[in-house]
MARDREN-262955 format. One record per residue (C-alpha): chain; z, y, x. Coordinates in Angstrom, 2 decimals, always signed. Each point is the difference from the previous one (the first is absolute). Layout:
["A"; [Z; Y; X]];
...
% end
This chain:
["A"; [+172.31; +115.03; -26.86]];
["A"; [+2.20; +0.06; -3.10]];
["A"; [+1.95; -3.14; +0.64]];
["A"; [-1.23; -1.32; -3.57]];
["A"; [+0.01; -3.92; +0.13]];
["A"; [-2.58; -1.77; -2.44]];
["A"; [+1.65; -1.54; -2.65]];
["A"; [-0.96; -3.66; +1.56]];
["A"; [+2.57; +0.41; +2.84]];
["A"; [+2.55; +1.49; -2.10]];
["A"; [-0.32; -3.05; -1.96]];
["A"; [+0.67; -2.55; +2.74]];
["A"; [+2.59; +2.40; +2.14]];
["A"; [+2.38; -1.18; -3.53]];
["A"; [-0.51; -3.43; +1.12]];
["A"; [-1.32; -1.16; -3.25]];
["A"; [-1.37; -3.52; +1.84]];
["A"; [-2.97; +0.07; -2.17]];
["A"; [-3.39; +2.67; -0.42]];
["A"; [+0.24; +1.73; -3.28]];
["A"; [-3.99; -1.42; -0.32]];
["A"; [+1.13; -3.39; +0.50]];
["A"; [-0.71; -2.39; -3.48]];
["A"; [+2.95; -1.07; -1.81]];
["A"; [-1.12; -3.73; +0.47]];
["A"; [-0.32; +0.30; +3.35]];
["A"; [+3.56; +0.76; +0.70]];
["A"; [+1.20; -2.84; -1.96]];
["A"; [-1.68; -2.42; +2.95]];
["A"; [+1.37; -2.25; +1.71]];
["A"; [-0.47; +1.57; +3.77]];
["A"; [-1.25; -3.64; +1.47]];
["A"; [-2.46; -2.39; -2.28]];
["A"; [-0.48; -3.69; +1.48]];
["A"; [-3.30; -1.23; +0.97]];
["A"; [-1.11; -2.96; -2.16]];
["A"; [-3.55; +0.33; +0.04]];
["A"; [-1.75; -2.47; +2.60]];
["A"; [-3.33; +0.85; +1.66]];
["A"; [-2.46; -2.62; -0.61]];
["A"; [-2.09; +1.10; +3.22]];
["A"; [+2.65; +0.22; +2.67]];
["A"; [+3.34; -1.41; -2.17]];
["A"; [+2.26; +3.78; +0.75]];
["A"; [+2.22; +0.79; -2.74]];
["A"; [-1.02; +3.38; -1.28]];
["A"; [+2.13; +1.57; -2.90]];
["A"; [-1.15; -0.68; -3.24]];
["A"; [-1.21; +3.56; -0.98]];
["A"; [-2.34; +0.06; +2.66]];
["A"; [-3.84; -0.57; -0.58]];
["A"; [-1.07; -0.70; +3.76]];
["A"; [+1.49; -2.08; +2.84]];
["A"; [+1.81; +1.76; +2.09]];
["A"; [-0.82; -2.20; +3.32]];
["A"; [-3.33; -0.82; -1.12]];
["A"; [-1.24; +2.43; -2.43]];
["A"; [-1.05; -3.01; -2.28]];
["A"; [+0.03; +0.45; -3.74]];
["A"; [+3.59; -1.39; -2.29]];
["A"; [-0.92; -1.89; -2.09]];
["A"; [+1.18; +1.05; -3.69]];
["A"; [+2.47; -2.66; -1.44]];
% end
């Protein structure tokens, strides 16, 4: 074997944090979002990009 490394590991052996791939708007994120979206089935607070319950599977309403 040569030794070669793919360019995807030299990438992240520099510790860059962050995928090259990875959209600029996506790395301006907060890390943690807050769930404000009640379930009407069950009541669980589910986050409020989510389409689905996440305890019951029930459909979010759209607001």
């Amino acid at each position: 074997w040569s030794g070669a490394q793919p360019a995807v590991r030299d990438s992240a052996a520099r510790g860059s944090g962050t995928p090259a791939s990875t959209p600029t708007f996506l790395k301006d994120m907060p890390t943690e979002q807050v769930k404000t979206l009640k379930c009407q089935e069950c009541g669980t607070m589910n986050y409020p990009t989510e389409w689905y319950c996440e305890r019951c599977g029930g459909e979010l309403a759209a607001m």
